[in-house]
N, CA, C and O atoms as CSV, one atom per row, in Angstrom:
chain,resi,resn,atom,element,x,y,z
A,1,UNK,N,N,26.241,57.562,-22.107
A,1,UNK,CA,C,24.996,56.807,-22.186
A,1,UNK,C,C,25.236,55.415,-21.578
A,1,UNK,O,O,26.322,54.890,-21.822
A,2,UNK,N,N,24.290,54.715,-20.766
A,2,UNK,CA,C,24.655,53.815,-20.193
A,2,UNK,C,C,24.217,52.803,-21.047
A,2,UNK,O,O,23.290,52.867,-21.854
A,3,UNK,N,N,25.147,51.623,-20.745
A,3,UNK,CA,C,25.156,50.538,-21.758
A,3,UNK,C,C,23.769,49.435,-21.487
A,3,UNK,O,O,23.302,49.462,-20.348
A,4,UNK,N,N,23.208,48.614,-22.365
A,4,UNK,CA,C,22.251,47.615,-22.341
A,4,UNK,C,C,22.253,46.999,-20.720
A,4,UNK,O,O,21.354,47.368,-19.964
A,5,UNK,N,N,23.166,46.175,-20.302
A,5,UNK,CA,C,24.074,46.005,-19.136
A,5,UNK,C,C,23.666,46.716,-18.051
A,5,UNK,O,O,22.588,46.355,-17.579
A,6,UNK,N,N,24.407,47.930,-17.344
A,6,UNK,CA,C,23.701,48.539,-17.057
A,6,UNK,C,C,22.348,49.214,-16.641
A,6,UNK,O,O,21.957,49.631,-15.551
A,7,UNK,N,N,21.623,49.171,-18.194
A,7,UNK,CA,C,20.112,49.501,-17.615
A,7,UNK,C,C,19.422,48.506,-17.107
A,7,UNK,O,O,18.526,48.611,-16.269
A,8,UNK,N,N,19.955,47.200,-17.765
A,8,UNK,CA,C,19.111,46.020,-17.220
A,8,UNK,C,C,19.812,45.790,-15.640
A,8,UNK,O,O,19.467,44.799,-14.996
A,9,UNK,N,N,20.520,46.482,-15.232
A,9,UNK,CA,C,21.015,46.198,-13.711
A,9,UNK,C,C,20.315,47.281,-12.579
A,9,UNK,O,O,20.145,47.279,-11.359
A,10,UNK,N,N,20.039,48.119,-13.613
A,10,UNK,CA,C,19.185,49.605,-12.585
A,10,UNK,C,C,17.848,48.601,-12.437
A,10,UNK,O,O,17.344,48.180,-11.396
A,11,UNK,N,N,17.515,48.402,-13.576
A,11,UNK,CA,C,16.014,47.808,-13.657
A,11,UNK,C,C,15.785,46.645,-12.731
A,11,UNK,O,O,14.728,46.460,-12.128
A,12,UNK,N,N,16.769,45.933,-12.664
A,12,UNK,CA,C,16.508,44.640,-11.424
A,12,UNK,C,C,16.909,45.185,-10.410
A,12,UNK,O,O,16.362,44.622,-9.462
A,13,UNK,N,N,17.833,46.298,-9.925
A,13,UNK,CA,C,17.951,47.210,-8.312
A,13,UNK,C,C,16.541,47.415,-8.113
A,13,UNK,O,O,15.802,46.875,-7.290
A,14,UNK,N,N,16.176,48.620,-9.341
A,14,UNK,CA,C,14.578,48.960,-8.331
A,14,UNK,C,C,13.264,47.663,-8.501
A,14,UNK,O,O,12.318,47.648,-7.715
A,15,UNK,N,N,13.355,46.972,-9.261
A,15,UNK,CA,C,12.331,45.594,-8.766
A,15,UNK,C,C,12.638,45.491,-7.763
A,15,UNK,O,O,11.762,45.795,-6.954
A,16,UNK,N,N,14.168,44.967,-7.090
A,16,UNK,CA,C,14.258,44.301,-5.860
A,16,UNK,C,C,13.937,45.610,-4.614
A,16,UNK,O,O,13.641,45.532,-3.421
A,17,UNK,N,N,14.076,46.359,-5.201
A,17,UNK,CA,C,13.795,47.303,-4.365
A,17,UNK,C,C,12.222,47.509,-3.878
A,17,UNK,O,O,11.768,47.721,-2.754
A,18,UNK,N,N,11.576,47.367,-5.147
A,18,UNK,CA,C,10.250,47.535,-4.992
A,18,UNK,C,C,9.705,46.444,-4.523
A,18,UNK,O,O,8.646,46.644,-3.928
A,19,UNK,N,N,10.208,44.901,-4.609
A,19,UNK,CA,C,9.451,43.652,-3.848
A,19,UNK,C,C,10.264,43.987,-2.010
A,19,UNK,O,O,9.790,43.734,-0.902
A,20,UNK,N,N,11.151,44.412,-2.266
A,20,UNK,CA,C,11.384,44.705,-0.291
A,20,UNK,C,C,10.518,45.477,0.104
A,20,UNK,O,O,9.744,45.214,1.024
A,21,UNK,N,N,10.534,46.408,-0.466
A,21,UNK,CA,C,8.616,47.758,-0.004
A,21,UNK,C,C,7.631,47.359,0.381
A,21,UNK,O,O,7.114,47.509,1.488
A,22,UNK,N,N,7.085,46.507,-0.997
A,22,UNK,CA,C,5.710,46.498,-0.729
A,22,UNK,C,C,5.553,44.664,-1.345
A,22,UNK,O,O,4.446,44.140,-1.226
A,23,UNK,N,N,6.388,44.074,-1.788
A,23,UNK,CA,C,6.428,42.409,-0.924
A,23,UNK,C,C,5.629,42.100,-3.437
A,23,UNK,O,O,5.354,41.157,-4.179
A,24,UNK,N,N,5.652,42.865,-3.474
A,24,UNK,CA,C,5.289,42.699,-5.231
A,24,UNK,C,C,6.485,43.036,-5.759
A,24,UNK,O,O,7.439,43.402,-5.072
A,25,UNK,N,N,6.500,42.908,-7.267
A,25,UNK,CA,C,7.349,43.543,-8.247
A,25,UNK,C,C,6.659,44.369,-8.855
A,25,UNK,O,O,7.165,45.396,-9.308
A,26,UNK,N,N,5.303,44.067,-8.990
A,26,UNK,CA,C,4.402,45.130,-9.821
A,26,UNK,C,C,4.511,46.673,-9.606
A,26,UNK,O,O,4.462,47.230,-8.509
A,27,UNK,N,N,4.648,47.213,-10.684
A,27,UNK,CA,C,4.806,49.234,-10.135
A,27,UNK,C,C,3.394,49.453,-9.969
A,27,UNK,O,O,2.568,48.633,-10.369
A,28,UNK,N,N,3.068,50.598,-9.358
A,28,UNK,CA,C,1.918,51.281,-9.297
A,28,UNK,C,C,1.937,52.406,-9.796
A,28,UNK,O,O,2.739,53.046,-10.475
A,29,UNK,N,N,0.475,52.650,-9.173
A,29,UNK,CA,C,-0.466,53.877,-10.660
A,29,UNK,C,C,0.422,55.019,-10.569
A,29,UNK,O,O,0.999,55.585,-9.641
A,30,UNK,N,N,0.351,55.180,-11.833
A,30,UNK,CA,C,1.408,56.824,-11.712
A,30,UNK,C,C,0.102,57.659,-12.072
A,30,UNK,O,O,-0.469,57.520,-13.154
A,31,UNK,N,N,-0.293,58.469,-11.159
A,31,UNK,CA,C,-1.267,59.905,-11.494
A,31,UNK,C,C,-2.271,59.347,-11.500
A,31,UNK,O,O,-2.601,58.238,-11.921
A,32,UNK,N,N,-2.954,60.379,-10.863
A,32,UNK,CA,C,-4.692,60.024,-11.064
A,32,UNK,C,C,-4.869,58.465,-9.906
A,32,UNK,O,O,-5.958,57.939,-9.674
A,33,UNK,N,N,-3.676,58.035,-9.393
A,33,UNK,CA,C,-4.418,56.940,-8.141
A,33,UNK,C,C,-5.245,57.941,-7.112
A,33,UNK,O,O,-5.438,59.155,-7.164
A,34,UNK,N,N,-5.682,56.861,-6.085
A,34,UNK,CA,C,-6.181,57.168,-5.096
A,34,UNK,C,C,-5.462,57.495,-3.751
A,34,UNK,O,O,-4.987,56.430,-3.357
A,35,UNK,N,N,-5.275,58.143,-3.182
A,35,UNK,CA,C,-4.199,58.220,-2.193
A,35,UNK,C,C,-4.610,57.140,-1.349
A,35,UNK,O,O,-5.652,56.487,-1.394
A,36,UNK,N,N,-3.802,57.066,-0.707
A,36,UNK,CA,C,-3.678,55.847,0.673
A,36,UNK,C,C,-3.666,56.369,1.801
A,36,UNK,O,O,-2.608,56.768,2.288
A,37,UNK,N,N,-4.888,56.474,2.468
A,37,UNK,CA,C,-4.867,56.962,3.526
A,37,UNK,C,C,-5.534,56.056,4.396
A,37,UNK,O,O,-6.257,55.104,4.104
A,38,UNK,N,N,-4.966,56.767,6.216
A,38,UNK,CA,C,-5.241,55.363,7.030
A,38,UNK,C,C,-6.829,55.610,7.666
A,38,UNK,O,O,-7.496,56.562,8.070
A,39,UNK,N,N,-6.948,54.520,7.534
A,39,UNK,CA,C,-8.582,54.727,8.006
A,39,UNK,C,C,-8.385,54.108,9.423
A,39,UNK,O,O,-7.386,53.662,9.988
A,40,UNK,N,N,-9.821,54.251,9.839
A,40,UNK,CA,C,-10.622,54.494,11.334
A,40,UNK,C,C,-9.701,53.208,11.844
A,40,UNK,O,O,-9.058,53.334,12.886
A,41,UNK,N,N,-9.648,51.936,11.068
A,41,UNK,CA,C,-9.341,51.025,11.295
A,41,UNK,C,C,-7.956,50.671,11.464
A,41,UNK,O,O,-7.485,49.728,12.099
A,42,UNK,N,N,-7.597,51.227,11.053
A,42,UNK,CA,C,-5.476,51.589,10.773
A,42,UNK,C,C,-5.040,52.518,11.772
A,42,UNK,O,O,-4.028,52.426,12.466
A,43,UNK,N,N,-6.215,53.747,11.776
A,43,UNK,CA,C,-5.069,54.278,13.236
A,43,UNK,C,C,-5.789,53.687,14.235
A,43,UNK,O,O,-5.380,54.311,15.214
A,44,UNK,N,N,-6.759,52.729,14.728
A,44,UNK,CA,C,-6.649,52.199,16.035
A,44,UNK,C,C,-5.810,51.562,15.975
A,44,UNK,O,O,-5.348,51.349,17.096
A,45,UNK,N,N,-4.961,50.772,14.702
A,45,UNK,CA,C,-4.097,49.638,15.023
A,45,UNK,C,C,-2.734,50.308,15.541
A,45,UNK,O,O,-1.974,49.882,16.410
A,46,UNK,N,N,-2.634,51.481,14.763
A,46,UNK,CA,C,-1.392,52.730,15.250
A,46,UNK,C,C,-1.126,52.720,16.522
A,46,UNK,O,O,-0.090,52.344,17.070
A,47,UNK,N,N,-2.326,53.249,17.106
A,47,UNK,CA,C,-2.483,53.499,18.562
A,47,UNK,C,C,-2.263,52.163,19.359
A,47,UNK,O,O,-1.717,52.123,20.462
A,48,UNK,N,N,-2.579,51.454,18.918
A,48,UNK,CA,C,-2.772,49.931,19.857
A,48,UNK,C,C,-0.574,49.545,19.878
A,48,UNK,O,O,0.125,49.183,20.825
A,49,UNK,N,N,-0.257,49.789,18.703
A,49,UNK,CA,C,1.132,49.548,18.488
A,49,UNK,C,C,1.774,50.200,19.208
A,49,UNK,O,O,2.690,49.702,19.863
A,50,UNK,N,N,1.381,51.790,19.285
A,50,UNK,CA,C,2.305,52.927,19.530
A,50,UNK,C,C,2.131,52.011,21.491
A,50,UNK,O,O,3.224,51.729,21.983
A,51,UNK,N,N,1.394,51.805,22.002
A,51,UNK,CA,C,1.039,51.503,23.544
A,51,UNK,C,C,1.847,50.458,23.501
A,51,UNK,O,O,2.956,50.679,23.990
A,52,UNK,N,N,1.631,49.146,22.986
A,52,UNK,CA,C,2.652,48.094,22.980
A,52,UNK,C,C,3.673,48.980,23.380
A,52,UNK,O,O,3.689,49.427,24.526
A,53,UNK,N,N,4.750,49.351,22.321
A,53,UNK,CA,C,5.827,50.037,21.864
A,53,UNK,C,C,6.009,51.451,21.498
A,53,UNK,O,O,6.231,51.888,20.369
A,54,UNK,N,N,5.900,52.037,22.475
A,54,UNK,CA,C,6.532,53.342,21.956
A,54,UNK,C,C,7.187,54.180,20.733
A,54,UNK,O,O,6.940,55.193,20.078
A,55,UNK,N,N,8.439,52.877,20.836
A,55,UNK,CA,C,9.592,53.870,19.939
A,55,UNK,C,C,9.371,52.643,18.653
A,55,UNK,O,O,10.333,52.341,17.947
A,56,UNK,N,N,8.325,52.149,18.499
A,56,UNK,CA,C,7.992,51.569,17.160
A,56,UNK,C,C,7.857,52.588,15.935
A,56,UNK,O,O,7.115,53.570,15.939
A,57,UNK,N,N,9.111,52.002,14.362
A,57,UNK,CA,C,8.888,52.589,13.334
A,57,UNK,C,C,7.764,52.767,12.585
A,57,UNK,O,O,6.733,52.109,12.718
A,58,UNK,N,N,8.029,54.056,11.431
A,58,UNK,CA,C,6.324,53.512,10.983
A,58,UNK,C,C,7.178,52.373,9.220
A,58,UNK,O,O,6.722,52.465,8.080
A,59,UNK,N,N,8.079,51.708,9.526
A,59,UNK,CA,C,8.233,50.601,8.447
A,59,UNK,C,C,7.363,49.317,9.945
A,59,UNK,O,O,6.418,48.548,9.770
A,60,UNK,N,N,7.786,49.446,10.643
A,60,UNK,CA,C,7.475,48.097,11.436
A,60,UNK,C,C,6.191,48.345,11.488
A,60,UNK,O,O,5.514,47.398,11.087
A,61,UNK,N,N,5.458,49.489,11.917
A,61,UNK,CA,C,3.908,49.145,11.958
A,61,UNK,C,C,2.990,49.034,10.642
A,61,UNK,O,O,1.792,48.760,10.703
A,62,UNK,N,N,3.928,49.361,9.027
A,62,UNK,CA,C,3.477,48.867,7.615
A,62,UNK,C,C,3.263,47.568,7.828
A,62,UNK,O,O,2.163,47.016,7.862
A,63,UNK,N,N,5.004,46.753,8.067
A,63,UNK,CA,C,5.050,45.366,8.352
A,63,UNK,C,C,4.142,44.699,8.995
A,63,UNK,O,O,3.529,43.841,8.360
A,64,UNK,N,N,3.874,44.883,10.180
A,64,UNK,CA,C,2.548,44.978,10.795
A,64,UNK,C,C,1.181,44.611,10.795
A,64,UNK,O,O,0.521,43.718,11.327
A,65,UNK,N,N,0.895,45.809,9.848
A,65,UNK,CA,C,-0.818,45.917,9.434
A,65,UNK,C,C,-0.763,45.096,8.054
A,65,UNK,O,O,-1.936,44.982,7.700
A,66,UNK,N,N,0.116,44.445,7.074
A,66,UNK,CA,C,0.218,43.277,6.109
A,66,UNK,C,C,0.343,42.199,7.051
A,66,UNK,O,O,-0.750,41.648,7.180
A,67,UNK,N,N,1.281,41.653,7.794
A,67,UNK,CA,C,1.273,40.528,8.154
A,67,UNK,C,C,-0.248,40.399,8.955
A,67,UNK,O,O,-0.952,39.410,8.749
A,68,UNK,N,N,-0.637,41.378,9.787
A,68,UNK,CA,C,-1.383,40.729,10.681
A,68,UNK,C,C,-3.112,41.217,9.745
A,68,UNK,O,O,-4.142,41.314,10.412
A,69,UNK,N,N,-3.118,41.521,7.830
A,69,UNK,CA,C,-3.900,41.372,7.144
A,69,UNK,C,C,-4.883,42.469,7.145
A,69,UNK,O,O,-5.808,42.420,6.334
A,70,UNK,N,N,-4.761,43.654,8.134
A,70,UNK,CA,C,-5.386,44.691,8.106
A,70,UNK,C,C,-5.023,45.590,6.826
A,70,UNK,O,O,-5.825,46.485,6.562
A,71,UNK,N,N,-4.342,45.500,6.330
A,71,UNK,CA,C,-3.890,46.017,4.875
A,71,UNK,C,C,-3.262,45.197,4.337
A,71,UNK,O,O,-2.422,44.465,4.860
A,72,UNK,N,N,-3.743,45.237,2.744
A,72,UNK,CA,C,-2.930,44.833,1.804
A,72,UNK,C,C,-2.099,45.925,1.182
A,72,UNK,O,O,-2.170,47.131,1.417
A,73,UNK,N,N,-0.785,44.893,-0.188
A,73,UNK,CA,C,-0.266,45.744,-0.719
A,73,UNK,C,C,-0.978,46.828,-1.372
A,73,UNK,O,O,-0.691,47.991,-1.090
A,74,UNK,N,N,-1.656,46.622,-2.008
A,74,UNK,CA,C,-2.838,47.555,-2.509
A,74,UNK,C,C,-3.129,48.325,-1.820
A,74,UNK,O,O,-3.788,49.167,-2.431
A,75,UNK,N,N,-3.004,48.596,-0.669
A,75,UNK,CA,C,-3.809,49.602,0.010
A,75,UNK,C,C,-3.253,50.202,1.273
A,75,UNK,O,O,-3.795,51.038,1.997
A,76,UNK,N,N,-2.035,49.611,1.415
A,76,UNK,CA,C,-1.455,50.147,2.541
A,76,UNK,C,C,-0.663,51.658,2.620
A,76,UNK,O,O,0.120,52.133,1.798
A,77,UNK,N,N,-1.068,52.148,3.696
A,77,UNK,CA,C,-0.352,53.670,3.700
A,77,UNK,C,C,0.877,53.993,3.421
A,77,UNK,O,O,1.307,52.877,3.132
A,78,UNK,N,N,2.109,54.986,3.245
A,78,UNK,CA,C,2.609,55.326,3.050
A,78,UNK,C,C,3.190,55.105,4.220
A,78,UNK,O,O,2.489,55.135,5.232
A,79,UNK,N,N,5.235,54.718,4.351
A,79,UNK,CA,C,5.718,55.850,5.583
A,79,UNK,C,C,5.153,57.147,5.989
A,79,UNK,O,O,4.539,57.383,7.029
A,80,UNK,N,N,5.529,58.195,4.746
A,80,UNK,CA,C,4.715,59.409,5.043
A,80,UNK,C,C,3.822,59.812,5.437
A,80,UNK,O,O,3.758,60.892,6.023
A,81,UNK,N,N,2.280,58.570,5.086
A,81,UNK,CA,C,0.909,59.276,5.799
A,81,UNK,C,C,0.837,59.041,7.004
A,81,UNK,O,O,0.242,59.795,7.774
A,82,UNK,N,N,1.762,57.346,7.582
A,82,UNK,CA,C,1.532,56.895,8.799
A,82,UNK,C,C,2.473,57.811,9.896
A,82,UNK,O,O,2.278,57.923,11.106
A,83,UNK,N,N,3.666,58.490,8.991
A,83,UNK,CA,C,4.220,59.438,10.361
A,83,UNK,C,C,3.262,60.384,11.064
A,83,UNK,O,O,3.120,60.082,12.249
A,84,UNK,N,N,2.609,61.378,10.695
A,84,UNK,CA,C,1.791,62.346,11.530
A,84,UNK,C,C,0.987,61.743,12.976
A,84,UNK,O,O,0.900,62.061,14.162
A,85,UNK,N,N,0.449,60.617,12.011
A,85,UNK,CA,C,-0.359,59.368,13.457
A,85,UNK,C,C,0.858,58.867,14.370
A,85,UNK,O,O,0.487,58.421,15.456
A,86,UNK,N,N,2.168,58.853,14.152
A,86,UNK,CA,C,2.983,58.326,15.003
A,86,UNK,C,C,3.171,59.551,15.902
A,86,UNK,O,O,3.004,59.774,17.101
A,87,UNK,N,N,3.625,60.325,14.738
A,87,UNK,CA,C,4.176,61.461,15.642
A,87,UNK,C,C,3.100,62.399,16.779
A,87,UNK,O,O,3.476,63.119,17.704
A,88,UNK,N,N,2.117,62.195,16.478
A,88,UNK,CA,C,0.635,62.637,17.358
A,88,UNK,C,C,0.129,62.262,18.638
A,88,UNK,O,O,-0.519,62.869,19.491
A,89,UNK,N,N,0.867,60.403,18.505
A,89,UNK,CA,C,0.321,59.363,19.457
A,89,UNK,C,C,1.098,59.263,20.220
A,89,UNK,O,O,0.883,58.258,20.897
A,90,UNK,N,N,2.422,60.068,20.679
A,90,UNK,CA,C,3.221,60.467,21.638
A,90,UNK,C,C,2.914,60.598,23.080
A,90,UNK,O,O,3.780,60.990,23.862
């Protein structure tokens, strides 16, 4: 069983883990959220990126669509949903 120590050291890994993600500490909804999916407005920005840059990640085009305010943490897609739009826009 892991000691007091310990859990309080897992517990500050995944905070820090979770403010590098998505720029909060706050967790999100477990069950019953809304999925995050990219709208009309997110994959033109995809597309507009993928032309810039080609071999652009989909962490850099998350980074991206927060800095440049087209999504917030709240609402921004997944790696996962934004790969298919990467991988499409080839």
């Amino acid at each position: 069983m892991p000691s007091n120590h310990q859990t309080l050291d897992l517990r500050l890994f995944l905070s820090c883990c979770r403010y590098y993600e998505t720029g909060s500490i706050r967790p999100r909804a477990i069950g019953g959220s809304k999925p995050r999916v990219a709208t009309a407005e997110v994959v033109n920005r995809i597309s507009q990126y993928k032309r810039e840059c080609p071999s652009i990640f989909a962490w850099e085009i998350r980074d991206r669509l927060l800095a440049e305010g087209v999504c917030s943490n709240d609402n921004i897609p997944s790696v996962s949903t934004l790969y298919p739009f990467i991988v499409s826009d080839k």
